[in-house]
Backbone atoms as SQL, in Angstrom:
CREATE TABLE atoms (id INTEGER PRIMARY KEY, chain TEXT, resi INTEGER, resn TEXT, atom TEXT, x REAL, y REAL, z REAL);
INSERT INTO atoms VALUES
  (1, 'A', 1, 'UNK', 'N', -13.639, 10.583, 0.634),
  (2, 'A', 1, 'UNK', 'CA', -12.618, 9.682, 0.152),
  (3, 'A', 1, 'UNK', 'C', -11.285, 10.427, 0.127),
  (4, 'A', 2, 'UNK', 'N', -10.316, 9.851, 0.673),
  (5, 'A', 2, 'UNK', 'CA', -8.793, 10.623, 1.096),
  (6, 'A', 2, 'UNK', 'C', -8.148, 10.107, -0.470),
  (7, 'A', 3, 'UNK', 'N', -7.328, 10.846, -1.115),
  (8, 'A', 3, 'UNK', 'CA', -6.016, 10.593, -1.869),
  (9, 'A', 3, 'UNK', 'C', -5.738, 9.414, -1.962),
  (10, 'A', 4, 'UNK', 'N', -4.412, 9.375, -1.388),
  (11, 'A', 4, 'UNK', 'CA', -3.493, 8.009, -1.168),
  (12, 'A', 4, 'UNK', 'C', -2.970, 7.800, 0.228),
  (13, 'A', 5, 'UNK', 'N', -2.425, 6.940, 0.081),
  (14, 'A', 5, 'UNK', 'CA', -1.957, 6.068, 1.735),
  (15, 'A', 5, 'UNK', 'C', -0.354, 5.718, 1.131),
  (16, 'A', 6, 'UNK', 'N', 0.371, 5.629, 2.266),
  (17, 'A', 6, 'UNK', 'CA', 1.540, 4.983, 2.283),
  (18, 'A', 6, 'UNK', 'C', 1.555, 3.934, 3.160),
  (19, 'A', 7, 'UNK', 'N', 2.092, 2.651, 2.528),
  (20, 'A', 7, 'UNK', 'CA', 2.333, 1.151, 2.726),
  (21, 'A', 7, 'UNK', 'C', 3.487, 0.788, 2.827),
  (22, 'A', 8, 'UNK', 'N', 3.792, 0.094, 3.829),
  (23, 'A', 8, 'UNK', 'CA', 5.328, -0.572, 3.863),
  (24, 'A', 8, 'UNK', 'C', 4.638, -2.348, 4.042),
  (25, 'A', 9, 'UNK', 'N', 5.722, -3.424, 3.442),
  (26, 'A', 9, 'UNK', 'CA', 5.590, -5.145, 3.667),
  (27, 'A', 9, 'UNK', 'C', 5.197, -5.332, 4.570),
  (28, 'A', 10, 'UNK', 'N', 4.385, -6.096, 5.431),
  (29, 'A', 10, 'UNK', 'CA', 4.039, -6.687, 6.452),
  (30, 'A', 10, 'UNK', 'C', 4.929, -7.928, 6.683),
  (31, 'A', 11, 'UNK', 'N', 5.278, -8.313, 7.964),
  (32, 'A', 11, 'UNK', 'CA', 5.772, -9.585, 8.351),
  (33, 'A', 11, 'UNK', 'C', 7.119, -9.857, 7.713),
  (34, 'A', 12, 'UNK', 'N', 7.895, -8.844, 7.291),
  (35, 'A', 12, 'UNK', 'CA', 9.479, -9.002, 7.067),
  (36, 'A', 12, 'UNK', 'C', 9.395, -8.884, 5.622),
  (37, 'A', 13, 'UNK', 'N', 8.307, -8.686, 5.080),
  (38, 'A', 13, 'UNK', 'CA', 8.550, -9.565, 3.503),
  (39, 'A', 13, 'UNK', 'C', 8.767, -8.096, 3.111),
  (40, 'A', 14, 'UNK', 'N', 9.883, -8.200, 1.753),
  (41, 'A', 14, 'UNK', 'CA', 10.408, -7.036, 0.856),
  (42, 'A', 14, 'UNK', 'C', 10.884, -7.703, -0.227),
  (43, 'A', 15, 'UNK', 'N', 10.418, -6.867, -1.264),
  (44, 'A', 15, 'UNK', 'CA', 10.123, -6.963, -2.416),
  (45, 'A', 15, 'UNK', 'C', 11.931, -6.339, -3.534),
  (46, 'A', 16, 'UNK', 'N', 12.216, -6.810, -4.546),
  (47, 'A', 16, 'UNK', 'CA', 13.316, -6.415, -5.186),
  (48, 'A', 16, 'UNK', 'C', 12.732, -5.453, -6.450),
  (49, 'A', 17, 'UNK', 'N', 11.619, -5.835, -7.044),
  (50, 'A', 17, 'UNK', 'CA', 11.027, -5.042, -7.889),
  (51, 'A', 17, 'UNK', 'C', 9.199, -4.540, -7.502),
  (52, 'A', 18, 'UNK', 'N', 9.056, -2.909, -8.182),
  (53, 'A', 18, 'UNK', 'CA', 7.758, -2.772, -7.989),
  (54, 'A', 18, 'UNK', 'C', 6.552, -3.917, -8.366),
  (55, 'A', 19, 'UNK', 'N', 7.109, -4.796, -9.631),
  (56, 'A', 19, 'UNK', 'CA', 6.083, -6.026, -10.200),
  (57, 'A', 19, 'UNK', 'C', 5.971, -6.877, -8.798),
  (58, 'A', 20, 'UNK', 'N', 6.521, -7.243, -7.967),
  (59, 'A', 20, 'UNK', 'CA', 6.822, -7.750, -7.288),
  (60, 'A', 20, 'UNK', 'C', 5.733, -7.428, -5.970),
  (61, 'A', 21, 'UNK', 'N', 5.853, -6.286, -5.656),
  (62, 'A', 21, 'UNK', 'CA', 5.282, -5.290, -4.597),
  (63, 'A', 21, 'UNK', 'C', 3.589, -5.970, -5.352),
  (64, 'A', 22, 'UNK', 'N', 3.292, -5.303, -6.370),
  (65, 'A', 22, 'UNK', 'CA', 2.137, -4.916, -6.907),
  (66, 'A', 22, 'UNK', 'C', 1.267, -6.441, -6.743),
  (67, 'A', 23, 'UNK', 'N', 2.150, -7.258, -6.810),
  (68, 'A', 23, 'UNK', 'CA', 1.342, -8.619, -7.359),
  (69, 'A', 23, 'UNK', 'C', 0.767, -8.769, -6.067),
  (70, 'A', 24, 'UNK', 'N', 1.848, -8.755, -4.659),
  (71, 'A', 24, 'UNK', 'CA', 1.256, -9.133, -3.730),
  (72, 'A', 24, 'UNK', 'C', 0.579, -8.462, -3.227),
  (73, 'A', 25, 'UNK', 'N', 0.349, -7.492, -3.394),
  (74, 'A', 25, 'UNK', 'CA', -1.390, -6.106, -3.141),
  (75, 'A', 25, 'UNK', 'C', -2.139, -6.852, -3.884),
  (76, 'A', 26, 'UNK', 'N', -2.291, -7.034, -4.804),
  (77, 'A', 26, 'UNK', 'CA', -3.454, -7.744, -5.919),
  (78, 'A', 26, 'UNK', 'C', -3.555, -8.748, -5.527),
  (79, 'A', 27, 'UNK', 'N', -2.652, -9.627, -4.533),
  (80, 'A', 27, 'UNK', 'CA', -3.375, -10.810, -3.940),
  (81, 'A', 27, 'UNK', 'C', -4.128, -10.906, -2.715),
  (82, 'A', 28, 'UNK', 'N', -4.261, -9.773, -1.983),
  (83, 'A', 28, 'UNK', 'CA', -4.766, -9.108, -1.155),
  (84, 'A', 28, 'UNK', 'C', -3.383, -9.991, 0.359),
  (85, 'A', 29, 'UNK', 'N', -2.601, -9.980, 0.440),
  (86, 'A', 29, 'UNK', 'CA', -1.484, -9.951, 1.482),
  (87, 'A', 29, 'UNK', 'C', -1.289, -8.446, 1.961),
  (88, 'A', 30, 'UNK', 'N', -1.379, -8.938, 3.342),
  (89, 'A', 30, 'UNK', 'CA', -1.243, -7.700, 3.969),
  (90, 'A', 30, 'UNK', 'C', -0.091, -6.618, 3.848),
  (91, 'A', 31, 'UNK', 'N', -0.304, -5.790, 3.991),
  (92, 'A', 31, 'UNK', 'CA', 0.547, -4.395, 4.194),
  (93, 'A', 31, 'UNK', 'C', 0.440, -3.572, 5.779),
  (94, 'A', 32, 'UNK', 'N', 1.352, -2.639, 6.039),
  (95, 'A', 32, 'UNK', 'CA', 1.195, -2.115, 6.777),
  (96, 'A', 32, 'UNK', 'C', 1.004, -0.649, 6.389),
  (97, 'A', 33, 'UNK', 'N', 0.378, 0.539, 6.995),
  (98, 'A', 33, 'UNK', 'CA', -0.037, 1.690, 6.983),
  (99, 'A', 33, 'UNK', 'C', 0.972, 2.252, 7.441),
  (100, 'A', 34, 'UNK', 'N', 2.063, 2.777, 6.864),
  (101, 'A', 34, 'UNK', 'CA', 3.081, 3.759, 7.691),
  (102, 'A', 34, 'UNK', 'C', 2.596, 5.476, 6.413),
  (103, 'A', 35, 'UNK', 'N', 1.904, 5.981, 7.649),
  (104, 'A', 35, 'UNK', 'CA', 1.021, 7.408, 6.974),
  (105, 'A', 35, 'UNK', 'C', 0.772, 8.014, 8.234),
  (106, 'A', 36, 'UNK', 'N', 1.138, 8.395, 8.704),
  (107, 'A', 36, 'UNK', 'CA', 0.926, 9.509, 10.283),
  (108, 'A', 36, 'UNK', 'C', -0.091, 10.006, 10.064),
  (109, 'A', 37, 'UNK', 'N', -0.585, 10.816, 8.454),
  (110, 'A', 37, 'UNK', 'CA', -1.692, 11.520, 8.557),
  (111, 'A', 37, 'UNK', 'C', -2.795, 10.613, 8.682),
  (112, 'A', 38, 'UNK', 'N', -2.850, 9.554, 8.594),
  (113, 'A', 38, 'UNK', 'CA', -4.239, 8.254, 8.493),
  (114, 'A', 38, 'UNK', 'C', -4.324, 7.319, 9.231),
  (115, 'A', 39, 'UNK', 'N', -5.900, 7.707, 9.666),
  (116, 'A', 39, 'UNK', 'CA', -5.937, 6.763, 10.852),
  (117, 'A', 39, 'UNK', 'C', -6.049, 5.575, 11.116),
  (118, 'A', 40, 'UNK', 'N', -5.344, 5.177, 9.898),
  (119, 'A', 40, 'UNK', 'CA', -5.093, 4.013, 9.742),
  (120, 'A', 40, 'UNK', 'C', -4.086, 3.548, 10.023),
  (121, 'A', 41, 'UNK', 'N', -2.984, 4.873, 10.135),
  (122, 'A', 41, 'UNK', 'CA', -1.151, 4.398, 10.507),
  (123, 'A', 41, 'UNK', 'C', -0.994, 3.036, 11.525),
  (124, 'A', 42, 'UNK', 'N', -0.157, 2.383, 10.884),
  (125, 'A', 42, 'UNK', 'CA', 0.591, 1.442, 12.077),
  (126, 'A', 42, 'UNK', 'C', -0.728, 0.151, 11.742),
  (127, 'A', 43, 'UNK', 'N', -1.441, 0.347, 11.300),
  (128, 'A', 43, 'UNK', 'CA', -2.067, -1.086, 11.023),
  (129, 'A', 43, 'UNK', 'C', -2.378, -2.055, 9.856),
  (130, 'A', 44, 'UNK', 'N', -2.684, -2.847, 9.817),
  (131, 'A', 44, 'UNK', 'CA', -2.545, -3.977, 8.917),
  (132, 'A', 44, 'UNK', 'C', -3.530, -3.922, 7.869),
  (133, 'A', 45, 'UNK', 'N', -3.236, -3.623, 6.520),
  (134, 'A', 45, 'UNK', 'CA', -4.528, -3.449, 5.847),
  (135, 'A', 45, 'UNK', 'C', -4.219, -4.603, 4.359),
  (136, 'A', 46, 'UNK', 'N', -4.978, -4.593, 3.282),
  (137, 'A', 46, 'UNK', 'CA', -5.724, -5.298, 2.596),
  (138, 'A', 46, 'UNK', 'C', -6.068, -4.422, 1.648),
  (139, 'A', 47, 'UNK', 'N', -5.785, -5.050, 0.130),
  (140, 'A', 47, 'UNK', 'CA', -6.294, -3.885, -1.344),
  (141, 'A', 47, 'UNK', 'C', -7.989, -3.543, -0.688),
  (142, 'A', 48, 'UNK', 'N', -8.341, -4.592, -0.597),
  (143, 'A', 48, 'UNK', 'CA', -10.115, -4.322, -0.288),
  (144, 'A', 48, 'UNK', 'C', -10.246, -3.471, 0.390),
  (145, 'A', 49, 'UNK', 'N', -9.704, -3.570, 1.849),
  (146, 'A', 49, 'UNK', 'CA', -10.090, -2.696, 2.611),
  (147, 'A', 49, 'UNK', 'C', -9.303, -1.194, 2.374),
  (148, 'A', 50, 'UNK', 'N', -8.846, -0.839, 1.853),
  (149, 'A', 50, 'UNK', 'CA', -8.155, 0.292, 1.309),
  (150, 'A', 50, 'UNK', 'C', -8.942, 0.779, -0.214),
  (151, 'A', 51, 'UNK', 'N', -9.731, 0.313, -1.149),
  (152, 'A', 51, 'UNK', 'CA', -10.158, 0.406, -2.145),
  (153, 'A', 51, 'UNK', 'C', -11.522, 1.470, -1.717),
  (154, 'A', 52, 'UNK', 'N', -12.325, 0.958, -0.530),
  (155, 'A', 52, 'UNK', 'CA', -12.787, 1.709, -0.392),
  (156, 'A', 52, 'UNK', 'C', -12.919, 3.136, 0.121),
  (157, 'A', 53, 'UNK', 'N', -12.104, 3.523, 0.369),
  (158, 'A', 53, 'UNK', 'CA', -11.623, 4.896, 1.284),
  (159, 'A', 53, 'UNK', 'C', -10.415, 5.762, 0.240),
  (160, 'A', 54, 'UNK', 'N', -10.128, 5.331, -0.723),
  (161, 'A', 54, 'UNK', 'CA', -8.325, 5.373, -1.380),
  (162, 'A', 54, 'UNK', 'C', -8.572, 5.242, -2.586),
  (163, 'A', 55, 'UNK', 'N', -7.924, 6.334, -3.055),
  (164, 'A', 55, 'UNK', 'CA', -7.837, 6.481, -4.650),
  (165, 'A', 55, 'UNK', 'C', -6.370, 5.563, -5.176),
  (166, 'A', 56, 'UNK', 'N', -5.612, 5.883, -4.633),
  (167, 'A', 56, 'UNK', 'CA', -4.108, 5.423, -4.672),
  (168, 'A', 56, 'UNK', 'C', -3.954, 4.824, -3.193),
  (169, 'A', 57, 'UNK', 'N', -2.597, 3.930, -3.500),
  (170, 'A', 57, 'UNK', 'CA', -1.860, 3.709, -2.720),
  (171, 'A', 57, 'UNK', 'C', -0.331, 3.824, -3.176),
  (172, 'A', 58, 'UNK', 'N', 0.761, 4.207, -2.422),
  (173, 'A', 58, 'UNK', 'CA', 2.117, 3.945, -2.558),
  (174, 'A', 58, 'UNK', 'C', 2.887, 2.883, -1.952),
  (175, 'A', 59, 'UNK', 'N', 3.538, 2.125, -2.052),
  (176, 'A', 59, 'UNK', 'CA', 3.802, 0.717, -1.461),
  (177, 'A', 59, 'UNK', 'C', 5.476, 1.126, -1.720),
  (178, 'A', 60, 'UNK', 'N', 6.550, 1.198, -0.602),
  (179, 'A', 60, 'UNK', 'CA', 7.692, 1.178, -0.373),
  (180, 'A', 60, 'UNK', 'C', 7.972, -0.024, -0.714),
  (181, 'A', 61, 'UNK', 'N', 9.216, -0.678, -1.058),
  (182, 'A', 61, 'UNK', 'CA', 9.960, -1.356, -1.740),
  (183, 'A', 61, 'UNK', 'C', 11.557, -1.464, -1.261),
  (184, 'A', 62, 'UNK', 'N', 12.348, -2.759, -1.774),
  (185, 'A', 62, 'UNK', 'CA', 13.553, -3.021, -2.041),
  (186, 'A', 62, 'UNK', 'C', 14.139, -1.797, -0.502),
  (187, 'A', 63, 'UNK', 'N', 13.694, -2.807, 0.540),
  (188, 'A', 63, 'UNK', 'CA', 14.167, -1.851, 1.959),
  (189, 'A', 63, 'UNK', 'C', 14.080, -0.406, 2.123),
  (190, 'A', 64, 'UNK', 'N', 12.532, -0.341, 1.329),
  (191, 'A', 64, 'UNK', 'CA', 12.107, 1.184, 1.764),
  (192, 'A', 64, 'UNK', 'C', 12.728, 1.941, 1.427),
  (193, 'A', 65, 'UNK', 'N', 13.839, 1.740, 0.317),
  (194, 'A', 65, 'UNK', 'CA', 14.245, 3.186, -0.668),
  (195, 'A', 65, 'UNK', 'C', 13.655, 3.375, -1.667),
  (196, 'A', 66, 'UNK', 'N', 12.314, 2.496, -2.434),
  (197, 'A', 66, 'UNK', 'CA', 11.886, 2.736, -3.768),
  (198, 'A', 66, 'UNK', 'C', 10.688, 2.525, -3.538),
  (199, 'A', 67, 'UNK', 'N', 9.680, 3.202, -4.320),
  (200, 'A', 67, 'UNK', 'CA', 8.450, 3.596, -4.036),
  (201, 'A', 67, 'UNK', 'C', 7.615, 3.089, -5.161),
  (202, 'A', 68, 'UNK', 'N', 6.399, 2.569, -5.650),
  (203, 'A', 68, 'UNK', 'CA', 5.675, 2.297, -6.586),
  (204, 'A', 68, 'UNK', 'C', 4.330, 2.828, -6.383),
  (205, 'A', 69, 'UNK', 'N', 3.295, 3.303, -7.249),
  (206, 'A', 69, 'UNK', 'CA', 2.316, 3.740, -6.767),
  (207, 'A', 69, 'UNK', 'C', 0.935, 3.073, -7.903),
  (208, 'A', 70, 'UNK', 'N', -0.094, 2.469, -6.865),
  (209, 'A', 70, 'UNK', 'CA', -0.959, 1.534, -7.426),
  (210, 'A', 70, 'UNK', 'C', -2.193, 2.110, -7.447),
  (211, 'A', 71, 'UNK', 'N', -3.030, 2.668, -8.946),
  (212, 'A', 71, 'UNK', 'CA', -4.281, 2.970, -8.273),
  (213, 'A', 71, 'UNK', 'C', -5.598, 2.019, -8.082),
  (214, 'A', 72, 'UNK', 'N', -6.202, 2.793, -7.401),
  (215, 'A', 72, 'UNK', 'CA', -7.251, 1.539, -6.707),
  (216, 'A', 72, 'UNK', 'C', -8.639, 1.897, -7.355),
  (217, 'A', 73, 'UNK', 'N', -9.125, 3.506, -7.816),
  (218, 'A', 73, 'UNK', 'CA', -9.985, 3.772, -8.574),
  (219, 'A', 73, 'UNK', 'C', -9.883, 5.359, -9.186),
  (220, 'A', 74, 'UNK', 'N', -10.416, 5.265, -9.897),
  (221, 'A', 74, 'UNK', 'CA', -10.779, 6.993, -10.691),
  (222, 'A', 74, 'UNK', 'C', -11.131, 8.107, -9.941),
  (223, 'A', 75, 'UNK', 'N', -10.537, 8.955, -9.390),
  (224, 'A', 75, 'UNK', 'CA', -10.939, 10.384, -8.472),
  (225, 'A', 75, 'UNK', 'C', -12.418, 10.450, -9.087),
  (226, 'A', 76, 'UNK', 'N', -13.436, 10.794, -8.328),
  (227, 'A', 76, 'UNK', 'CA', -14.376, 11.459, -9.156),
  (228, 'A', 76, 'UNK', 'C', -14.326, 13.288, -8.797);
């Protein structure tokens, strides 16, 4: 199980506050993978499908200058 991932909006959508960001992860709306180290970069993911592999995620914000970070479960 890797750390965390970095997420940018999918499909144009950007967010003004982290509450904002967070809700639409928790509704499972897509994100994109911008993480070079994961081979997941550049594709379209889902809280679910990220919950299992991902302790955290970070989700860019308000045109990718502000950052929020969501966890998904407990390191063991």
């Amino acid at each position: 199980m890797n750390g965390s991932i970095t997420l940018t909006p999918a499909y144009g959508r950007d967010y003004r506050s982290a509450a904002d960001a967070k809700a639409d992860f928790d509704a499972q709306k897509d994100f994109v993978v911008a993480d070079f180290l994961s081979p997941w970069c550049g594709r379209y993911a889902t809280k679910a499908e990220l919950a299992k592999d991902y302790v955290e995620v970070r989700i860019r914000y308000a045109k990718l200058t502000k950052v929020t970070v969501v966890k998904l479960k407990v390191a063991a």
